[in-house]
C-alpha positions in Angstrom: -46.7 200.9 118.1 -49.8 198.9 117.5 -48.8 199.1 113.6 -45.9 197.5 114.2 -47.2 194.4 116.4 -49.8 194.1 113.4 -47.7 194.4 110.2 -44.6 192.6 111.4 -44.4 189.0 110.7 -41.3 188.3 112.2 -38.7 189.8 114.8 -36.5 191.5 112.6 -39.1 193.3 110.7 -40.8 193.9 114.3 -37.2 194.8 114.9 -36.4 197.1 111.7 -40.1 198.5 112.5 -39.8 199.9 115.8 -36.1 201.5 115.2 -37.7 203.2 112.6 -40.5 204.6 114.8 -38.2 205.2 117.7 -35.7 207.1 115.4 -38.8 209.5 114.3 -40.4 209.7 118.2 -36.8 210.9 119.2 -36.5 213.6 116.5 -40.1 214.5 118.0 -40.8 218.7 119.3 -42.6 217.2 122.6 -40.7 216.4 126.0 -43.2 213.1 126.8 -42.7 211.6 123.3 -38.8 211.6 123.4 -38.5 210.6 127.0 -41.3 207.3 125.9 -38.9 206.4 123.1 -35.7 206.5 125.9 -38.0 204.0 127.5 -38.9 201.8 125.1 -35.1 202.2 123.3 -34.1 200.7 126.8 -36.2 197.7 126.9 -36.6 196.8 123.2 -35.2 193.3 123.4 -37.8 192.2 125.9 -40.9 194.1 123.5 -39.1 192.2 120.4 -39.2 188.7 122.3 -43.0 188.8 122.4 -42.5 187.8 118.9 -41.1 184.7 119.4 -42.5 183.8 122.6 -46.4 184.7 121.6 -47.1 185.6 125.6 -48.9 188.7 126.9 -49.6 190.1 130.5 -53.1 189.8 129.4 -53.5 187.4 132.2 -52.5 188.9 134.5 -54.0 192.4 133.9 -57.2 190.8 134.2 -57.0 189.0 137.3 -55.4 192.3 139.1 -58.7 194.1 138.0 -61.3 191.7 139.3 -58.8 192.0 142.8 -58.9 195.9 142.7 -62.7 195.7 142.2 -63.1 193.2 145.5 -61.4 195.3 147.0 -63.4 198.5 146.1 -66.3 196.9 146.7 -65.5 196.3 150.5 -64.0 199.6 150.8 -60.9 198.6 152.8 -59.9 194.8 154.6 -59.2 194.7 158.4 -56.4 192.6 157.9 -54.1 192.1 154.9 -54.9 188.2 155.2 -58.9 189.1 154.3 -57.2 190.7 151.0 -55.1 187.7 150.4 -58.0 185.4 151.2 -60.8 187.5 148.9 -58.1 187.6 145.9 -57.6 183.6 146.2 -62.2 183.7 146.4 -62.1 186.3 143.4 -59.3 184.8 141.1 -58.2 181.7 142.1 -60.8 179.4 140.1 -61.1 177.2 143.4 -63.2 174.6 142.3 -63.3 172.6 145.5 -65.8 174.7 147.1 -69.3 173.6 147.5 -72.1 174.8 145.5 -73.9 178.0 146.5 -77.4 177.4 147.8 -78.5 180.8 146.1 -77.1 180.0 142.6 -80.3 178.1 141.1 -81.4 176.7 137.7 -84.7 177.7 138.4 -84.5 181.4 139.6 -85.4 180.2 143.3 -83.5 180.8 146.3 -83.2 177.7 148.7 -83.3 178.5 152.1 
């Protein structure tokens, strides 16, 4: 699957690519592969649009792990709104917030 997104330069040969590799997946001795290829098979148009379109969930996979590690690091919230609120804290990029008196040039802490 990688090779494809790397050698394919367009859609179609993206396209031609990956019926290719789902046609030899599918002929495949091993119960996992074959039922992988049903599922991409089934939602190849939207894995052939990222060629035109350029986007990735990258984003977004990235901001759901710095929430999962908030939320390991407190081991639990009381409330869901402390979840909601830590996420916004964690991932939001709120730059209205005022400056942290313990995040010095100098190494110092202010008290």
């Amino acid at each position: 699957m990688r090779d494809i997104f790397a050698r394919a330069d367009s859609k179609a040969e993206a396209a031609q690519l990956l019926t290719a590799w789902l046609s030899w997946v599918k002929r495949s001795r091993l119960a996992p592969f074959r039922k992988l290829a049903r599922t991409i098979a089934s939602h190849q148009d939207g894995i052939l649009n990222a060629f035109d379109s350029g986007l990735t969930n990258g984003g977004v996979e990235a901001i759901n792990g710095l929430i999962h590690a908030a939320k390991t690091r407190a081991r639990g919230y009381r409330t869901t709104r402390n979840v909601i609120n830590m996420a916004c804290l964690v991932a939001g990029r709120l730059r209205h917030l005022p400056a942290s008196p313990y995040d010095t040039t100098s190494g110092t802490v202010l008290a």
